[in-house]
C-alpha positions in Angstrom: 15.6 162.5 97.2 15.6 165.4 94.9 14.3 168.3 96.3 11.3 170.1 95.4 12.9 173.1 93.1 14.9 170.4 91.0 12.2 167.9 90.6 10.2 170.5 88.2 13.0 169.9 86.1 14.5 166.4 86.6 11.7 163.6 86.9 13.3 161.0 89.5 16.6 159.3 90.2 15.9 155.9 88.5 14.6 154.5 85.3 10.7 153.8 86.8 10.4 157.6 87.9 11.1 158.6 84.4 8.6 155.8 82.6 6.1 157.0 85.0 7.2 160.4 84.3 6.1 159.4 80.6 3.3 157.4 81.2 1.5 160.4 82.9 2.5 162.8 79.7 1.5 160.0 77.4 -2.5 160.5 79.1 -1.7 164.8 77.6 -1.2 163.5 74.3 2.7 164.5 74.9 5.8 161.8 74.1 8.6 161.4 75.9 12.4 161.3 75.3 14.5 160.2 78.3 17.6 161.3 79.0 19.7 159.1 81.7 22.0 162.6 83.0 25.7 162.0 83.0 28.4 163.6 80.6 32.2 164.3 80.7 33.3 161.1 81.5 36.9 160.0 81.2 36.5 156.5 83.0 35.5 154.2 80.3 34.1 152.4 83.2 32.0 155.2 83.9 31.0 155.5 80.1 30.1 151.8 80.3 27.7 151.8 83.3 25.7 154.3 81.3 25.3 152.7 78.3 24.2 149.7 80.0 21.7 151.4 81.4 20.1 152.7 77.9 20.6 149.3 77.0 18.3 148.5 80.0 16.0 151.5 79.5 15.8 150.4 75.8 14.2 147.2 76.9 12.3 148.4 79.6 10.5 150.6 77.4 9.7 147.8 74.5 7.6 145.9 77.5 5.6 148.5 77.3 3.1 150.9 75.4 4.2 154.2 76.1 5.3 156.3 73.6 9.2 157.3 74.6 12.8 156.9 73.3 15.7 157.7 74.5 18.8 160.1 74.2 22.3 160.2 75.2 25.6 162.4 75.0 28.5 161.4 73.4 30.9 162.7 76.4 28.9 160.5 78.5 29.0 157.5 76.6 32.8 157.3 75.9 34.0 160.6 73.7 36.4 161.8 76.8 37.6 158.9 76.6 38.7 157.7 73.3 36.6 158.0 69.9 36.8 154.1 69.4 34.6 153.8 73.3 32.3 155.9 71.9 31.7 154.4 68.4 31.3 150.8 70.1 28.9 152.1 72.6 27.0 154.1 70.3 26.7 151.6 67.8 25.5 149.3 70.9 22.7 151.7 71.5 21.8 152.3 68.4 21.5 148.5 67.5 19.3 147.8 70.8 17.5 150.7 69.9 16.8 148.9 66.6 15.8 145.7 67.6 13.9 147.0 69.9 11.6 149.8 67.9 12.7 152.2 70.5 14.3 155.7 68.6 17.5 156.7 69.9 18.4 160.9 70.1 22.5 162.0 70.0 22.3 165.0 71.9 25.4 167.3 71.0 28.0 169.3 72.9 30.3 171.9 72.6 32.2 172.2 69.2 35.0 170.7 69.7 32.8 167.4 69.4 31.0 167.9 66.7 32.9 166.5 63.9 33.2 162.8 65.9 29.4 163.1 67.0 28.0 163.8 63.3 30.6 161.5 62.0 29.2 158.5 63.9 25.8 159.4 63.8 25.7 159.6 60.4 27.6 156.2 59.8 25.1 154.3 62.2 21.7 156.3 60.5 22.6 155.3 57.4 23.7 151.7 58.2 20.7 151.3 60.1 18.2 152.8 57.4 16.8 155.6 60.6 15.6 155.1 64.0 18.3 157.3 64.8 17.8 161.2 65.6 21.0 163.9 65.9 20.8 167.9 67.8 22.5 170.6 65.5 23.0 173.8 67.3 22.2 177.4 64.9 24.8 179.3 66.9 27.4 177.4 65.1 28.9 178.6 61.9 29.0 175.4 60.7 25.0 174.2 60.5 23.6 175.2 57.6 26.5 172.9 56.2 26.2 169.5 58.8 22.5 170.3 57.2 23.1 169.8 53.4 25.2 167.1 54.3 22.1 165.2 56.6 19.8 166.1 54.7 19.1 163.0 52.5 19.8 160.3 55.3 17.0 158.7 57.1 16.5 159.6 60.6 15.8 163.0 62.2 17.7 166.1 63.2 16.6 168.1 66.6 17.6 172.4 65.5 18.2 174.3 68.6 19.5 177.2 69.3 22.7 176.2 71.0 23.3 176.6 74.8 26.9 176.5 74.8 29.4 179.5 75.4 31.5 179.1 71.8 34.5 181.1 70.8 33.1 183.6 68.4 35.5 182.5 65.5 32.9 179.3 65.1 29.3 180.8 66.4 27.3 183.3 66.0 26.5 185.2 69.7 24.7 188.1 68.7 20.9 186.8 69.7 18.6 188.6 66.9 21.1 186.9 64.8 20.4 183.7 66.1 16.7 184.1 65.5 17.1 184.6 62.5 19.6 181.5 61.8 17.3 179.5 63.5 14.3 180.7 61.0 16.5 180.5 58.0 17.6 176.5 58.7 13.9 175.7 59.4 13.0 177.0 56.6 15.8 175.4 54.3 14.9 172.0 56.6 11.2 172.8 55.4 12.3 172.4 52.1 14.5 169.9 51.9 13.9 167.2 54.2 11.4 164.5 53.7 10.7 165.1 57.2 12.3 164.3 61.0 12.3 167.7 61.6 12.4 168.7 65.2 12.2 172.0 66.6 14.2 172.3 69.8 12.8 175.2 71.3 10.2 177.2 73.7 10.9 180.1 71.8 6.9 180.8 70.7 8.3 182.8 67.3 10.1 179.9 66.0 7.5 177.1 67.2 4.5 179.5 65.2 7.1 180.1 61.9 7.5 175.9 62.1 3.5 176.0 62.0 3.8 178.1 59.0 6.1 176.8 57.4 4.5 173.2 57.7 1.5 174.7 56.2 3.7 176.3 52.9 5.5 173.1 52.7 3.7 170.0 54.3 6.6 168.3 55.9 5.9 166.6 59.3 7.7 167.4 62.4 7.7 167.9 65.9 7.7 170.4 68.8 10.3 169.5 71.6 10.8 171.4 75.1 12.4 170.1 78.4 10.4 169.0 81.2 8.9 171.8 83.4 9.1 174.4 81.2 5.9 176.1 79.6 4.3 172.4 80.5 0.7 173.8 79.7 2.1 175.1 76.3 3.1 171.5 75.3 -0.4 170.3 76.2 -1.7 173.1 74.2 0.1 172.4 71.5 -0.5 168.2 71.8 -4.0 169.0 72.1 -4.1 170.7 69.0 -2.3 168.3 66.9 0.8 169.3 66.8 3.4 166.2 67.4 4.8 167.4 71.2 8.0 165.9 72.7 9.2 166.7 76.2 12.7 165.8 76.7 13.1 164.7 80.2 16.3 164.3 82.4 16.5 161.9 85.2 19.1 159.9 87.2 21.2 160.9 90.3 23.6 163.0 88.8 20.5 165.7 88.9 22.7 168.3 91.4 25.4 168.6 89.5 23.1 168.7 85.9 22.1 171.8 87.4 25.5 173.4 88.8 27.0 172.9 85.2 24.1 174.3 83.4 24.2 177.4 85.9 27.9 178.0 85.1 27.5 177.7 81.8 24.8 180.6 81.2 23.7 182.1 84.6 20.4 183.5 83.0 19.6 179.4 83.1 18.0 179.4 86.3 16.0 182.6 86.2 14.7 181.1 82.9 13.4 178.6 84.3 11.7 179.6 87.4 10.0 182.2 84.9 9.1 179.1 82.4 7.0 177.1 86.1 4.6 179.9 85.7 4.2 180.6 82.0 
């Protein structure tokens, strides 16, 4: 059972809590996109297990009418692993996903996987002609490039700003200079892309300068926060039109989701007992 801190943040151990998890949003005008918690694995049996259970979660949502899709990590679907168990298990996804109508998000890790992540995402998206989505992080150096090169393939990409620790040789850690990444690559996303543009963040700047820049340009895209924090923002925001998202973790690997997310930027926490009450 998870206890009553964690499950603001993690909406049940199995895949019913989380559809019911989405079925409630779904009433606030607010989509869900499921995210079955598990990464680093270096047992390919391990890797397997979870990518069954998309496959699974895939159908289980098709038998119904909520509006949710899924996404996984590349280190928890084979990466640690080999390159080869993560290309056949992605491309398994990706293909139920498919069939299936259900849209499938890459989430993305630390730098040192970026190259294989974007590398089979963007084989798959194209092969597939979309229904595929892929996180870029703004802290990296390398963005504003992955961008040019996405940014005629079908599909979506999810900006945020990046909550790894990177060396500084291949990120940017200075925060106002972040902000102003992140602004810059909407904007250049604004202008370029036919649309699928997602904007990964609570920050309120950046979600009213993708407002703006909606208006200037008329590109669709979507707000997307993580479950239990600023909640009554994303019904704001549904309720007024804007496309909402709340990406939603969920599984029994919930104590140790929050262990490694404490360890890797201790502000994490406070954060987020400060987001329950905004």
């Amino acid at each position: 059972m998870i206890p009553p801190l964690a499950s603001n943040f993690v909406a049940g151990e199995s895949a019913t809590e989380v559809l019911e998890h989405v079925d409630r949003l779904n009433t606030k005008g607010v989509a869900g996109i499921c995210n079955l918690l598990g990464e680093h694995y270096d047992d390919p049996a391990r890797a397997t297990a979870d990518t069954n259970a998309y496959l699974d979660l895939i159908e289980q949502i098709d038998h119904t009418d909520l509006d949710a899709c899924v996404s996984v990590k590349p280190s928890q679907i084979g990466l640690d692993v080999d390159e080869s168990v993560f290309t056949d298990n992605l491309t398994a996804i990706a293909s139920k996903g498919a069939a299936h109508g259900v849209f499938v998000w890459v989430d993305m890790e630390d730098y040192t996987t970026t190259d294989a992540t974007l590398d089979v995402f963007e084989s798959l998206v194209r092969s597939h002609g979309g229904g595929m989505g892929l996180c870029l992080q703004v802290n990296l150096n390398r963005t504003r490039e992955d961008l040019e090169r996405l940014a005629d393939a079908p599909g979506k990409i999810r900006l945020v700003k990046g909550a790894y620790n990177e060396p500084r040789d291949v990120s940017i850690r200075d925060k106002e200079r972040i902000d102003e990444r992140y602004r810059e690559l909407l904007e250049y996303m604004f202008e370029h892309f036919d649309g699928g543009i997602g904007v990964g963040s609570h920050d309120p700047a950046m979600i009213d300068h993708a407002r703006r820049l909606h208006e200037e340009y008329g590109t669709p895209y979507e707000v997307q926060m993580l479950t239990g924090v600023r909640e009554k923002r994303q019904y704001e925001l549904a309720a007024a039109g804007v496309t909402v998202y709340q990406y939603i973790p969920y599984g029994t690997k919930w104590l140790s989701y929050f262990y490694r997310r404490l360890r890797e930027r201790k502000g994490n926490l406070l954060f987020a007992l400060r987001a329950i009450f905004s």
